[in-house]
DSSP file (Angstrom, degrees, kcal/mol; ACC not computed):
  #  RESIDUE AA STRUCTURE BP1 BP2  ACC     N-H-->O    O-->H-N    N-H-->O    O-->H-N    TCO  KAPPA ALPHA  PHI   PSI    X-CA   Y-CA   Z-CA
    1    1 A X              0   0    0      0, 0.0     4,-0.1     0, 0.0    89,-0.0   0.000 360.0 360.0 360.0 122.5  -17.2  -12.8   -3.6
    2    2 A X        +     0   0    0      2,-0.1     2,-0.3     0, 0.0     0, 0.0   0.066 360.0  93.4-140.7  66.7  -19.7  -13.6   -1.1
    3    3 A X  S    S-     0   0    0     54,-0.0     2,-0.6     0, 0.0     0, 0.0  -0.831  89.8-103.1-102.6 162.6  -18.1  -14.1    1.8
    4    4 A X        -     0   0    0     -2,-0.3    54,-0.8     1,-0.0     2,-0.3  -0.572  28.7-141.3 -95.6 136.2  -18.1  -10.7    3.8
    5    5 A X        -     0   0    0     -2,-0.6     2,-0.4    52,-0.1    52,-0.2  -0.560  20.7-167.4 -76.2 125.0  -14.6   -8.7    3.7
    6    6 A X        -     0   0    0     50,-0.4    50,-0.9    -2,-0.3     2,-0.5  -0.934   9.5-149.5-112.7 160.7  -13.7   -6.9    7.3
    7    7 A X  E     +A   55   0A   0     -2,-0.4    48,-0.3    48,-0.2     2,-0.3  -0.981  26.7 158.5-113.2 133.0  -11.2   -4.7    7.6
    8    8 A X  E     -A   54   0A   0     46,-1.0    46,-4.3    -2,-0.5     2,-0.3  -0.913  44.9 -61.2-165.2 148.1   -9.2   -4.4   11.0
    9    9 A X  E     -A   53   0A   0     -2,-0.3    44,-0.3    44,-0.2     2,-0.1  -0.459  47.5-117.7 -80.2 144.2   -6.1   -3.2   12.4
   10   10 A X        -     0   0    0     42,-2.7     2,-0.4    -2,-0.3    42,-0.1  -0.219  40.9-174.1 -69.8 124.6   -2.8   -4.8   11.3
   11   11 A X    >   -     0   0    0     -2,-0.1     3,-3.2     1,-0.1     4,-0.5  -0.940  39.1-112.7-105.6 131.7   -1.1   -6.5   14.5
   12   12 A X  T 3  S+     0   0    0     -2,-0.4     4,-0.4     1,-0.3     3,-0.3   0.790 119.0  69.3 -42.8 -24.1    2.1   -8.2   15.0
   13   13 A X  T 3  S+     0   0    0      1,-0.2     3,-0.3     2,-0.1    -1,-0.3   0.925  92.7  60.7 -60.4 -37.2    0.3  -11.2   15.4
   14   14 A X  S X> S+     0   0    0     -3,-3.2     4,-2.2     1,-0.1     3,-1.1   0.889  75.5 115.0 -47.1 -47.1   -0.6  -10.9   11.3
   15   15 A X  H 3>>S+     0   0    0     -4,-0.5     4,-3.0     1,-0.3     5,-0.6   0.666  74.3  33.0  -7.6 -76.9    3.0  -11.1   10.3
   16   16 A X  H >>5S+     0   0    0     -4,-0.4     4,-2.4    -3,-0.3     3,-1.6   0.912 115.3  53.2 -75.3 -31.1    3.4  -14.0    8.6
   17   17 A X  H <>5S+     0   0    0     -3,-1.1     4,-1.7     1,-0.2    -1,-0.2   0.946 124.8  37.3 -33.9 -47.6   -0.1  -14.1    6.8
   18   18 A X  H 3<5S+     0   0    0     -4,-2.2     4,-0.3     2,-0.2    -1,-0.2   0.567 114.2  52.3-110.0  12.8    1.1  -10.4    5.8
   19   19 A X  H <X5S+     0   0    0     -4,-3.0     4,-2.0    -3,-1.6    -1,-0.2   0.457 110.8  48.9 -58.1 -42.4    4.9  -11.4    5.3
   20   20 A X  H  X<S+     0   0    0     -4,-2.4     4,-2.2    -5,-0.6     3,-0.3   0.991 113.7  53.9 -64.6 -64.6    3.5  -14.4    2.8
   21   21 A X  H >X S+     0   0    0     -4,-1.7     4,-3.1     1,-0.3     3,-1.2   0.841 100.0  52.6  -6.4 -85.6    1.5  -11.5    1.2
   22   22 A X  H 3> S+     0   0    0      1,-0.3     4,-1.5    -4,-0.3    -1,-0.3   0.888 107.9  52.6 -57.6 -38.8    4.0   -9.2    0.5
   23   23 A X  H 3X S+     0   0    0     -4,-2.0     4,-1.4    -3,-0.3    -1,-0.3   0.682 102.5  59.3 -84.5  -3.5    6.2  -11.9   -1.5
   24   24 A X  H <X S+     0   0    0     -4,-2.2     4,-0.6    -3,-1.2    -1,-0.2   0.922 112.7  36.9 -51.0 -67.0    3.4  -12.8   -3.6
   25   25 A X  H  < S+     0   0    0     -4,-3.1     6,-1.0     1,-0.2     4,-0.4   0.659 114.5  56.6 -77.1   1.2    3.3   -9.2   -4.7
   26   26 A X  H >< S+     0   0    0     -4,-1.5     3,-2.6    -5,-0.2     2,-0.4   0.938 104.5  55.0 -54.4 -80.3    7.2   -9.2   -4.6
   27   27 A X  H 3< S+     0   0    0     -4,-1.4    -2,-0.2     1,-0.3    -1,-0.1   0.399  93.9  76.2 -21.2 -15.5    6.9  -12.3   -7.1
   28   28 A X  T 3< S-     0   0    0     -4,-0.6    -1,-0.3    -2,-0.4    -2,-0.1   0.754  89.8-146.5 -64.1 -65.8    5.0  -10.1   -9.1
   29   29 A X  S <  S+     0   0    0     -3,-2.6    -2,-0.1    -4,-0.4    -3,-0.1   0.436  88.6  65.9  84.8   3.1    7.8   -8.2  -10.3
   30   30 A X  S    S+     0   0    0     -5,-0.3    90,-0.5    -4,-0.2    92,-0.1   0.537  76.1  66.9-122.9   5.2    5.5   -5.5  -10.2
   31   31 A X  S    S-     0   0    0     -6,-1.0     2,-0.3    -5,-0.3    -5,-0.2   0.610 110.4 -20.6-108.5 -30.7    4.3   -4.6   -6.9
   32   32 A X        -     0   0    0     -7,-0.2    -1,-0.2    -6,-0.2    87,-0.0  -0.985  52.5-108.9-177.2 167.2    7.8   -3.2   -5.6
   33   33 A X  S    S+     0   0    0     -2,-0.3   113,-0.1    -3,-0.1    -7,-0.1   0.479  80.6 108.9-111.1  14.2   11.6   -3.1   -5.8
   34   34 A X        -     0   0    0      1,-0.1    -2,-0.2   113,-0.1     3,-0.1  -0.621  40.6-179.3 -71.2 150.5   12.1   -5.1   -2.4
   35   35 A X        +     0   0    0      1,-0.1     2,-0.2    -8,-0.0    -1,-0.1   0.338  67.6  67.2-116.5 -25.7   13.5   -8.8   -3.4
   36   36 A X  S    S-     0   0    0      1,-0.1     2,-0.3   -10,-0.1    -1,-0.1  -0.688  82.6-127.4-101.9 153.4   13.5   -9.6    0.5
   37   37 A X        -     0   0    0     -2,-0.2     2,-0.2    -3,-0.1    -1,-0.1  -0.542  38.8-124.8 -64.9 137.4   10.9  -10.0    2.8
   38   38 A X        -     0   0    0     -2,-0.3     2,-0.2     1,-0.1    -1,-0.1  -0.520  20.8-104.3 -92.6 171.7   11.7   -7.6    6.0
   39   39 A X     >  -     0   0    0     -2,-0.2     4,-3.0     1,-0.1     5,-0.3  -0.500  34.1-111.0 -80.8 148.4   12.0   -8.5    9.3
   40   40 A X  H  > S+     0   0    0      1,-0.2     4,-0.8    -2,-0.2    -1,-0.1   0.903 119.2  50.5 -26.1 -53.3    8.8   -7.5   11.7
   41   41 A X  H >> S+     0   0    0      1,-0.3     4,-1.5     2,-0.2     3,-1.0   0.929 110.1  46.4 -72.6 -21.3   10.8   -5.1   13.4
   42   42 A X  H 3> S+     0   0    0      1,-0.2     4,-0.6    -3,-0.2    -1,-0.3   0.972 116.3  44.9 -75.2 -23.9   12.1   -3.4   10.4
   43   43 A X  H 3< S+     0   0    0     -4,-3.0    -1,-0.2     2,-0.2    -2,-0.2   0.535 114.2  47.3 -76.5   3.1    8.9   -3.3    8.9
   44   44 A X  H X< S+     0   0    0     -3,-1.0     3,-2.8    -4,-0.8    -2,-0.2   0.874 111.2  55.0 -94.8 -75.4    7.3   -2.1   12.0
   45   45 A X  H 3< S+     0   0    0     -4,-1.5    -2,-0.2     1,-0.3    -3,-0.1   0.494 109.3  45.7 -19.9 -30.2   10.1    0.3   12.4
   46   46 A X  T 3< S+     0   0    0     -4,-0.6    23,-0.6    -5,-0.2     2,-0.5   0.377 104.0  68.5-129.8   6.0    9.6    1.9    8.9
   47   47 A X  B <  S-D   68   0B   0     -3,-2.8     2,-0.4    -5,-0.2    21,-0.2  -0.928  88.8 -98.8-110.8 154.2    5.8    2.3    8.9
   48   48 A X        -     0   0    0     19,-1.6    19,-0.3    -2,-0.5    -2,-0.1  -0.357  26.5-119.0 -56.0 128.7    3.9    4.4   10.8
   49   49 A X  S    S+     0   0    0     -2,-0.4     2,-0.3    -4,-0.1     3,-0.2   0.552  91.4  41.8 -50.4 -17.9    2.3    3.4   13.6
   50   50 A X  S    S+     0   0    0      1,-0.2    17,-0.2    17,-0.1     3,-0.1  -0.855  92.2  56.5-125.2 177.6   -1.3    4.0   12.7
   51   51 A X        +     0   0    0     -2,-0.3     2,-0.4     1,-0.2    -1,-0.2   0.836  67.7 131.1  73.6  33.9   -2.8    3.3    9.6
   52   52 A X        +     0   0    0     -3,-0.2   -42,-2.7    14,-0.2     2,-0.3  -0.994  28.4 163.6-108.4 111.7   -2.1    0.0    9.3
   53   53 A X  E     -AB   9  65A   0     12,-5.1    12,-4.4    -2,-0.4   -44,-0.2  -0.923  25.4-155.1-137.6 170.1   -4.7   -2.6    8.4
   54   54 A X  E     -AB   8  64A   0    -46,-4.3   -46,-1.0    -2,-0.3     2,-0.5  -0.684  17.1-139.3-121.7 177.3   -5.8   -6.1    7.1
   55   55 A X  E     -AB   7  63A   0      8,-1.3     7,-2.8   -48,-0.3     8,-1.1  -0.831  18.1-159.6-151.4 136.3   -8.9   -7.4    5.3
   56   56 A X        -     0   0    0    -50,-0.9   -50,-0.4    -2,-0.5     2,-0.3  -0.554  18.7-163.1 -95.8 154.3  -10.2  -10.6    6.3
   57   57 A X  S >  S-     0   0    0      3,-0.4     3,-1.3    -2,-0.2     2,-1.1  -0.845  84.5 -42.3-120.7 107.5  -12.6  -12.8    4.3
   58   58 A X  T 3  S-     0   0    0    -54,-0.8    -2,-0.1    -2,-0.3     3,-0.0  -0.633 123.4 -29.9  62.1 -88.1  -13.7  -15.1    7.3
   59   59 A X  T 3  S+     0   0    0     -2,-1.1     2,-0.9     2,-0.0    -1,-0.2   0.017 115.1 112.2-132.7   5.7  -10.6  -15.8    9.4
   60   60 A X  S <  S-     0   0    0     -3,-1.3    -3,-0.4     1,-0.0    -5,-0.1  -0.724  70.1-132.1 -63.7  73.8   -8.4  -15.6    6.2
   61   61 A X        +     0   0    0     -2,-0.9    -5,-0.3    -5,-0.2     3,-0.1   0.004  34.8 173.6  -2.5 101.0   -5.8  -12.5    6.0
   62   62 A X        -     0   0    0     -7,-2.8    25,-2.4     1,-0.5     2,-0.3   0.594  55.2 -26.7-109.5  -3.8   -6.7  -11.3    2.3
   63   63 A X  E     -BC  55  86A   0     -8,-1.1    -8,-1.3    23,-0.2    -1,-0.5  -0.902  51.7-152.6 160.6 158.2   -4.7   -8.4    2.1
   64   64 A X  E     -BC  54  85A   0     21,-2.2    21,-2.5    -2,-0.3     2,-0.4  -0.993   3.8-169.8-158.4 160.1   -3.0   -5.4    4.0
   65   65 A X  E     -BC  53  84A   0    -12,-4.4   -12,-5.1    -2,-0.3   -55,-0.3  -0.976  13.5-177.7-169.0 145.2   -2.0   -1.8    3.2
   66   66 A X  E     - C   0  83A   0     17,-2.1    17,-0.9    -2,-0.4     2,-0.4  -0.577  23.1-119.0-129.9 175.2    0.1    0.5    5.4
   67   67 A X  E     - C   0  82A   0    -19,-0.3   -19,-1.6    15,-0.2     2,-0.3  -0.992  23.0-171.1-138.3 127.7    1.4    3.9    5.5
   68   68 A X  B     -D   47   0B   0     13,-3.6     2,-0.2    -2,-0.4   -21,-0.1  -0.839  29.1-110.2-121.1 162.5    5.1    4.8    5.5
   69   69 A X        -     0   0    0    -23,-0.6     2,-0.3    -2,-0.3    11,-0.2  -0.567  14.1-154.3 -85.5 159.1    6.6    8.2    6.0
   70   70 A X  S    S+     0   0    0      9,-1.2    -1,-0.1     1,-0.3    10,-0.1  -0.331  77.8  32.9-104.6  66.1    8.1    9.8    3.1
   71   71 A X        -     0   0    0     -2,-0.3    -1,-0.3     8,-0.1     5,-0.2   0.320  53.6-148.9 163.4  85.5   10.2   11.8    5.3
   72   72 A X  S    S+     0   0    0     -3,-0.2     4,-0.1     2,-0.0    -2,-0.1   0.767  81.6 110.7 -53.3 -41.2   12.2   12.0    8.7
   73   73 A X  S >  S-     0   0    0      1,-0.1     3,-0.5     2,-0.1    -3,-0.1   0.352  73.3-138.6 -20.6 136.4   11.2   15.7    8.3
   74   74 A X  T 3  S+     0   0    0      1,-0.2     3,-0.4     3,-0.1     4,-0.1   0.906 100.3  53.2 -52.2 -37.1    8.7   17.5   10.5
   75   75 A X  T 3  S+     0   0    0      1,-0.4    -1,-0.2     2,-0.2    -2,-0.1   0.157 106.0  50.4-112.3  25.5    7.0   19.3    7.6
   76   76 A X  S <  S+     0   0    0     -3,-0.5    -1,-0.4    -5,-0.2     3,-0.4  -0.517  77.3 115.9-126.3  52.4    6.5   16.3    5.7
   77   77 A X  S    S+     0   0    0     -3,-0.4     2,-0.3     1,-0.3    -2,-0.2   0.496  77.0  47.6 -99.6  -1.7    4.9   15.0    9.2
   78   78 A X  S    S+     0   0    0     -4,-0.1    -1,-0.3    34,-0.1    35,-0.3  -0.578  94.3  95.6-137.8  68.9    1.0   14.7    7.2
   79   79 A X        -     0   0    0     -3,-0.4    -9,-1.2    -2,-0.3    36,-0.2  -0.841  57.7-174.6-148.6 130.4    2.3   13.1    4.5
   80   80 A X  E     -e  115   0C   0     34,-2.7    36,-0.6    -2,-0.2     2,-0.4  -0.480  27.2-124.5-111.5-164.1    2.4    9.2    4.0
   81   81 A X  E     -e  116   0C   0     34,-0.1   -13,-3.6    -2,-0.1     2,-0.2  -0.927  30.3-136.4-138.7 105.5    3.6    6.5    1.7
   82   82 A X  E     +C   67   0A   0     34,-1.2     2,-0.3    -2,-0.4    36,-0.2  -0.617  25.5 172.1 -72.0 131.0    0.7    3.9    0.3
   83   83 A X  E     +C   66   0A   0    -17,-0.9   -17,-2.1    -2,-0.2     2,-0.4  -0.858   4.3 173.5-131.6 113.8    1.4   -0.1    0.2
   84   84 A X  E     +C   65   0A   0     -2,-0.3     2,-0.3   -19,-0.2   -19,-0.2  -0.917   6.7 179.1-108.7 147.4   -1.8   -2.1   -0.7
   85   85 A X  E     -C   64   0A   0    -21,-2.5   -21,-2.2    -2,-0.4     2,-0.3  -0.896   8.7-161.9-135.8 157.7   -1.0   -5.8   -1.1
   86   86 A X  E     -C   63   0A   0     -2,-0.3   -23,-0.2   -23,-0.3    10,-0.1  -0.991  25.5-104.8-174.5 104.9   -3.6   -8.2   -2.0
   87   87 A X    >>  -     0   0    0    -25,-2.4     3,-2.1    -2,-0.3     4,-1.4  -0.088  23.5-134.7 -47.4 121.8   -3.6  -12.2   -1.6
   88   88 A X  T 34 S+     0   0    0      1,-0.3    -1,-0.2     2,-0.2   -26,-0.0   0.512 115.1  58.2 -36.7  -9.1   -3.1  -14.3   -5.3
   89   89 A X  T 34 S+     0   0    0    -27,-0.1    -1,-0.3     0, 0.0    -2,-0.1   0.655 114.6  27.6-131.3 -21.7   -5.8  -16.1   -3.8
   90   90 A X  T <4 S+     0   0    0     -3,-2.1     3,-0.3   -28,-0.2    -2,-0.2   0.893  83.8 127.9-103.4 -66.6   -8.7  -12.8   -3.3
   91   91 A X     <  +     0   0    0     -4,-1.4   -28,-0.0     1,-0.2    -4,-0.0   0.587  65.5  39.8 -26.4 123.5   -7.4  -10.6   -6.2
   92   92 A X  S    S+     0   0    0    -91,-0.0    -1,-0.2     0, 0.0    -2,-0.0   0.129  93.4  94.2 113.1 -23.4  -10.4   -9.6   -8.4
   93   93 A X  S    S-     0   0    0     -3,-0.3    -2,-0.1     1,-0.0    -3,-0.0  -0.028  98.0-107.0 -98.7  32.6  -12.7   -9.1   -5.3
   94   94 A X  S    S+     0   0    0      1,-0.1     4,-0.2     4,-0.0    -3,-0.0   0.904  84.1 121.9  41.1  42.5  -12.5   -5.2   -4.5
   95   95 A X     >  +     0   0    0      3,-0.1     4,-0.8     2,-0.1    -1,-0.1   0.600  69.0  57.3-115.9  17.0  -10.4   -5.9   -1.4
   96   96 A X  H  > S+     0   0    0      2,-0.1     4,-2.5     3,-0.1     5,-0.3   0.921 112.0  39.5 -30.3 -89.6   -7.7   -3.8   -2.7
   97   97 A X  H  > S+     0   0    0      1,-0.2     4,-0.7     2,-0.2    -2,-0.1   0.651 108.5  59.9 -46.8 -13.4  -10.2   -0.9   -3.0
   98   98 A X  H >> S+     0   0    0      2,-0.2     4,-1.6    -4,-0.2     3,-1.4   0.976 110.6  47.8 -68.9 -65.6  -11.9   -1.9    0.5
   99   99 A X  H >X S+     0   0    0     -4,-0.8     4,-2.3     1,-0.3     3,-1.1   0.941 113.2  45.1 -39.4 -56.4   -7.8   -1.2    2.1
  100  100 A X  H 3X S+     0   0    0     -4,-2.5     4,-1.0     1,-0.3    -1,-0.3   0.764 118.5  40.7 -82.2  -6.3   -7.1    2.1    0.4
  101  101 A X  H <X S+     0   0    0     -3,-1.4     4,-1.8    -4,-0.7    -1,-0.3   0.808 114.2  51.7 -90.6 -15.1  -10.6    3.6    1.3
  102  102 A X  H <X S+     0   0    0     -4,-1.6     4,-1.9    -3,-1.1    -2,-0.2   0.991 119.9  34.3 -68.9 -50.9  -10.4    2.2    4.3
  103  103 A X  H  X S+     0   0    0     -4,-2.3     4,-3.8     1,-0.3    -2,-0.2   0.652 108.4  62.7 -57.1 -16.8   -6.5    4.0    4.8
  104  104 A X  H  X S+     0   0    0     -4,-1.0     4,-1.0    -5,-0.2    -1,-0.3   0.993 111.7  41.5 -90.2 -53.0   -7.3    7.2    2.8
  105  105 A X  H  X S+     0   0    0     -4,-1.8     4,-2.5     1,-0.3    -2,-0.2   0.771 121.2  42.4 -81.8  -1.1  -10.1    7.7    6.0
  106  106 A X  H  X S+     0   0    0     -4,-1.9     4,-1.9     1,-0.2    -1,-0.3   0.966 106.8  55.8 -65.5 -51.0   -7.6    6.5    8.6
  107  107 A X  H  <>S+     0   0    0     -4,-3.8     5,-2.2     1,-0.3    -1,-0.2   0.636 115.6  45.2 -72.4   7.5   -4.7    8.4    7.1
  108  108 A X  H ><5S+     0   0    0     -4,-1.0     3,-2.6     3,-0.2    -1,-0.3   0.869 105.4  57.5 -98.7 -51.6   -7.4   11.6    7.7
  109  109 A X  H 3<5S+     0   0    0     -4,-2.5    -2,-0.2     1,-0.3    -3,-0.1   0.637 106.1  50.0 -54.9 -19.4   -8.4   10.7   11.0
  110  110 A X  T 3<5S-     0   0    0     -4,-1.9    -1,-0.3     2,-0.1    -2,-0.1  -0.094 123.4-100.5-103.1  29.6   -4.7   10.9   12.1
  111  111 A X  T < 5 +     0   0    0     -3,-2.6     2,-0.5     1,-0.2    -3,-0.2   0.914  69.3 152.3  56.8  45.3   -4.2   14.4   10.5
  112  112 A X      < -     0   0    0     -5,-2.2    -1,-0.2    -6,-0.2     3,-0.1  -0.980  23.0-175.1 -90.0 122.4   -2.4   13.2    7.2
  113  113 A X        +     0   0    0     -2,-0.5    48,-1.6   -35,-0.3     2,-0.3   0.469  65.0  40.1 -96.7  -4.1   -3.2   15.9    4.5
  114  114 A X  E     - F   0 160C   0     46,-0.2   -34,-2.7    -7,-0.1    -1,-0.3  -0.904  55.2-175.4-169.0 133.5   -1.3   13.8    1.3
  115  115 A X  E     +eF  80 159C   0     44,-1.4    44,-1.5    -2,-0.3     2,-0.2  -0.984   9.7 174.3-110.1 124.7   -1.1   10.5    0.3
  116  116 A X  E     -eF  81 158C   0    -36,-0.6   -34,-1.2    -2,-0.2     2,-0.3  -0.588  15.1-166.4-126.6-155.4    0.9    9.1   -2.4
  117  117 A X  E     - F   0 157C   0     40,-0.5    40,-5.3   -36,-0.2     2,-0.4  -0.841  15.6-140.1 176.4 137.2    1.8    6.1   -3.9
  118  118 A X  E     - F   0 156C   0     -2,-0.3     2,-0.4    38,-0.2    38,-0.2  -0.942  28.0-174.5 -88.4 117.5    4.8    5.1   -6.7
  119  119 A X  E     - F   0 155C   0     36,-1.1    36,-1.9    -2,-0.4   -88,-0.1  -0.991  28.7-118.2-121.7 136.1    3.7    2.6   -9.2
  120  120 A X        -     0   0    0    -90,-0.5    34,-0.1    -2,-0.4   -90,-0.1  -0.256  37.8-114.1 -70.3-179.0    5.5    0.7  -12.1
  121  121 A X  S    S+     0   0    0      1,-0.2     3,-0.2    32,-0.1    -1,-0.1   0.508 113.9  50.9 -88.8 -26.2    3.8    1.7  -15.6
  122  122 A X  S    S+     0   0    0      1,-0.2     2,-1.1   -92,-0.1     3,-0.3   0.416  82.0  90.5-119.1  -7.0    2.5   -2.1  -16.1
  123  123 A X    >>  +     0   0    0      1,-0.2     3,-3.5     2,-0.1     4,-1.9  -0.084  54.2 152.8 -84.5  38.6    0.9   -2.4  -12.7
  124  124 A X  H 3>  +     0   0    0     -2,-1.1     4,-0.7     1,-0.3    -1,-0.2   0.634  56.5  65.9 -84.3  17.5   -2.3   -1.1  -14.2
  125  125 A X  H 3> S+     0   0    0     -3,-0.3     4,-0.7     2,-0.2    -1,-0.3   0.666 109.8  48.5 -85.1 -27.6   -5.2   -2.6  -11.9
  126  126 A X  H <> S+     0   0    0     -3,-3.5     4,-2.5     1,-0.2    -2,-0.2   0.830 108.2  50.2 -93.0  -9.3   -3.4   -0.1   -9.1
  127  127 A X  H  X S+     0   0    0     -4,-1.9     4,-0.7     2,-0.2    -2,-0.2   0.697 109.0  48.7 -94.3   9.4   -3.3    2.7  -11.0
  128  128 A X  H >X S+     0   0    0     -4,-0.7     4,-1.8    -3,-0.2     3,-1.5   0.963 112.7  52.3 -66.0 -99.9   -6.9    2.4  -12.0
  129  129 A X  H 3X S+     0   0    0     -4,-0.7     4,-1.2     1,-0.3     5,-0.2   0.731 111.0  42.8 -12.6 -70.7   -7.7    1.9   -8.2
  130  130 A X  H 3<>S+     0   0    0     -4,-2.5     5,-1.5     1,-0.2    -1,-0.3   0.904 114.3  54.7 -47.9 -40.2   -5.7    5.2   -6.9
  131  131 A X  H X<5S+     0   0    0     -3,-1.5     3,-0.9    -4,-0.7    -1,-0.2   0.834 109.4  44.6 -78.8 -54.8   -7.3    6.9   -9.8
  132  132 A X  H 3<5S+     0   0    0     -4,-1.8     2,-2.0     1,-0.3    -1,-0.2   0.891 114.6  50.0 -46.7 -75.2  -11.1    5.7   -8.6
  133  133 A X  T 3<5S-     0   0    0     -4,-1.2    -1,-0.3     1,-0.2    -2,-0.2   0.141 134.3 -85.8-104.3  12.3  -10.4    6.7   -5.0
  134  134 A X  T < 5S+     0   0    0     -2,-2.0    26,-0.4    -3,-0.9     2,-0.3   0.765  74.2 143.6  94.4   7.4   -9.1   10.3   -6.0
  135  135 A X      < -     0   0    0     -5,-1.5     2,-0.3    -6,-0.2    -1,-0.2  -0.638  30.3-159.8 -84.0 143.5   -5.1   10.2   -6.9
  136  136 A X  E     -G  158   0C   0     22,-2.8    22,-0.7    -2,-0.3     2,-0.2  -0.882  27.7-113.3-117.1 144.1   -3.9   12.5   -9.7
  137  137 A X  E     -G  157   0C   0     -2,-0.3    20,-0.2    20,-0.2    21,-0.1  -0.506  30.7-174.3 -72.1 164.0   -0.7   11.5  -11.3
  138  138 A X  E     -     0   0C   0     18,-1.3     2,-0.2     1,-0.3    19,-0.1   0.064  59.5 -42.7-135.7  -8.2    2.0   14.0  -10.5
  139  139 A X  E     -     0   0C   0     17,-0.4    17,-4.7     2,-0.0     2,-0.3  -0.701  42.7-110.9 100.9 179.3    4.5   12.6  -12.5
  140  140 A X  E     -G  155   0C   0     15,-0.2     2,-1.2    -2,-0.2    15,-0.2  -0.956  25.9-152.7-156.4 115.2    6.4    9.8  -13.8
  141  141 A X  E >   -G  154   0C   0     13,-2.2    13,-3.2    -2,-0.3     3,-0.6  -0.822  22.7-120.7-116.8 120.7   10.0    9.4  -12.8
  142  142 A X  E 3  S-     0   0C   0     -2,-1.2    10,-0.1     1,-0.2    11,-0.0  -0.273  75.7 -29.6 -42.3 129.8   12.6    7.5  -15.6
  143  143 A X  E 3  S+     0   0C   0      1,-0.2    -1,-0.2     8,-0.1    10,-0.2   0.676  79.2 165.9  43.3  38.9   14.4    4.7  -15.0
  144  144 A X  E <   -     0   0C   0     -3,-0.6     2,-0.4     8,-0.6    -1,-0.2   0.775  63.8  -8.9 -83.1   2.0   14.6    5.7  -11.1
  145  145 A X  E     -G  152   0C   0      7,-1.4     7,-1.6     2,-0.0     2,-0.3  -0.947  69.4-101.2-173.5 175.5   15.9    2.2  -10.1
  146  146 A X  E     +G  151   0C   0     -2,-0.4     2,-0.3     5,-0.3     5,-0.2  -0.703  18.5 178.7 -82.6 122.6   16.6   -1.6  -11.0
  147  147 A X  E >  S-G  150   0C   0      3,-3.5     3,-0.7    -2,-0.3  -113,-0.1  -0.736  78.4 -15.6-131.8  96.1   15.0   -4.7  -10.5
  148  148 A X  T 3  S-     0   0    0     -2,-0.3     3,-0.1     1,-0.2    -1,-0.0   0.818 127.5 -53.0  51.0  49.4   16.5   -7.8  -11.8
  149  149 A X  T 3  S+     0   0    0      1,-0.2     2,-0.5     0, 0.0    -1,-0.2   0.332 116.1 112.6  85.1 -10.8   18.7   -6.0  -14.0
  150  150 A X  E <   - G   0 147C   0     -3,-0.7    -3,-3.5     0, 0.0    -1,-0.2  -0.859  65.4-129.6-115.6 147.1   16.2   -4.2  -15.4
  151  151 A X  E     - G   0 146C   0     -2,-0.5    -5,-0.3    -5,-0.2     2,-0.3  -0.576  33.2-163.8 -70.9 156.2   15.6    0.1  -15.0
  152  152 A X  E     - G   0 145C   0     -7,-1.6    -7,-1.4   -10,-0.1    -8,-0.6  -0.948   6.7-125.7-130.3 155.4   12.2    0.4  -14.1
  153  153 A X  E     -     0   0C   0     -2,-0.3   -11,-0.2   -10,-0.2     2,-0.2  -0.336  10.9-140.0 -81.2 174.9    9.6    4.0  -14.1
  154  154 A X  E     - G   0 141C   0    -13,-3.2   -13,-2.2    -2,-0.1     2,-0.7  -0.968   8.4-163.7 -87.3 100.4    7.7    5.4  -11.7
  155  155 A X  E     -FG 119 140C   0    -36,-1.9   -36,-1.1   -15,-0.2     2,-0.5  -0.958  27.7-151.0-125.9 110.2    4.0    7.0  -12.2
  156  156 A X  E     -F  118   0C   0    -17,-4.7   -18,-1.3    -2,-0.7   -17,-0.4  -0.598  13.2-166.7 -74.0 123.6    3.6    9.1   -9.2
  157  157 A X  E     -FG 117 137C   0    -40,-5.3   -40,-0.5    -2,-0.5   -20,-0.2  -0.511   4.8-160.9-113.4-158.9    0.2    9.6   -7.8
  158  158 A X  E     -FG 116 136C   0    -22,-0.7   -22,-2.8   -42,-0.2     2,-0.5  -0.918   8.1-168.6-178.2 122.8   -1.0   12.1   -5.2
  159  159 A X  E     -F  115   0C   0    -44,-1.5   -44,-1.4    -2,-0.2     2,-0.4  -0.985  13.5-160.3-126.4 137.8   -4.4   12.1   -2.9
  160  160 A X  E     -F  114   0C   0     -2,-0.5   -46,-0.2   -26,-0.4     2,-0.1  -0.945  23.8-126.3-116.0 140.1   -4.9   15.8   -1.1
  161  161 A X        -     0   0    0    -48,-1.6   -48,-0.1    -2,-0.4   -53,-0.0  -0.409  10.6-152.3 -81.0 156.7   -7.4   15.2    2.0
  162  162 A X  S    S+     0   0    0     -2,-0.1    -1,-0.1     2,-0.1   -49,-0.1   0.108  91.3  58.2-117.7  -3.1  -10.3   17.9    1.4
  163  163 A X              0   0    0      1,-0.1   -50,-0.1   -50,-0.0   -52,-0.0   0.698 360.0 360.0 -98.2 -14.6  -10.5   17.6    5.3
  164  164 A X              0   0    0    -51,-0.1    -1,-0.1   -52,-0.1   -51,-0.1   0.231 360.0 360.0-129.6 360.0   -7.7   18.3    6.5
């Protein structure tokens, strides 16, 4: 690709470029076990407030990756949730890996010490990605839910900040 990718923070104003987004990789059948798109506010509501960005190519929304918490807990308060998605229309152009290195140095700069990320078993251009960028699998969880009738795994990965 050489147009140049920026990466910026995600704004309500993004929505639908990064509502269309997410149901591409919904369509997927491999990206996630949502079938619906959520509404801003619930998706606002169930990520974290920093750590959210988009990748541009020119004034084009190519992709976005977020952080959710995995936990109401306090003592899971430095721990996040990974979602990279990535436009049908950029895939192939490292702006996947552009998001998550960009989030791994956000989710540091806001005093998150682990990141992880859930992945089906067939998804393997993202688990190749965590892998580059420093995730160890962790585990691999069975049949842990359904998607169009079919159980689907889990391969749990795991980034520990060395900075924090």
């Amino acid at each position: 690709m050489k147009n140049k990718i920026t990466i910026e923070k995600l704004l309500p104003e993004h929505w639908p470029k990064v509502s269309k987004i997410y149901k591409e990789g919904i369509l997927t059948g491999m990206a996630t076990f949502e079938k619906e798109i959520p509404s801003w506010e619930d998706w606002n509501s169930n990520h974290l407030k920093t750590c959210r960005l988009i990748a541009s190519v020119k004034v084009e929304i190519a992709g976005w990756a977020a952080l959710s918490p995995v936990s109401s807990r306090c003592v899971y308060g430095g721990v996040g949730e990974v979602s990279v998605y990535v436009s049908e229309e950029f895939r192939g152009n490292r702006i996947g890996e552009k998001l998550l290195r960009k989030l791994i140095t956000e989710s540091e700069k806001n005093g998150l010490w682990t990141i992880q990320s859930g992945v089906f078993p067939e998804n393997i251009a993202s688990i190749k990605l965590h892998k580059k960028l420093g995730f160890r699998k962790i585990g691999y969880r069975e049949k842990i839910g359904e998607l169009d009738g079919i159980w689907k795994d889990n391969i749990l990965l795991e980034r520990r900040s060395k900075l924090i």
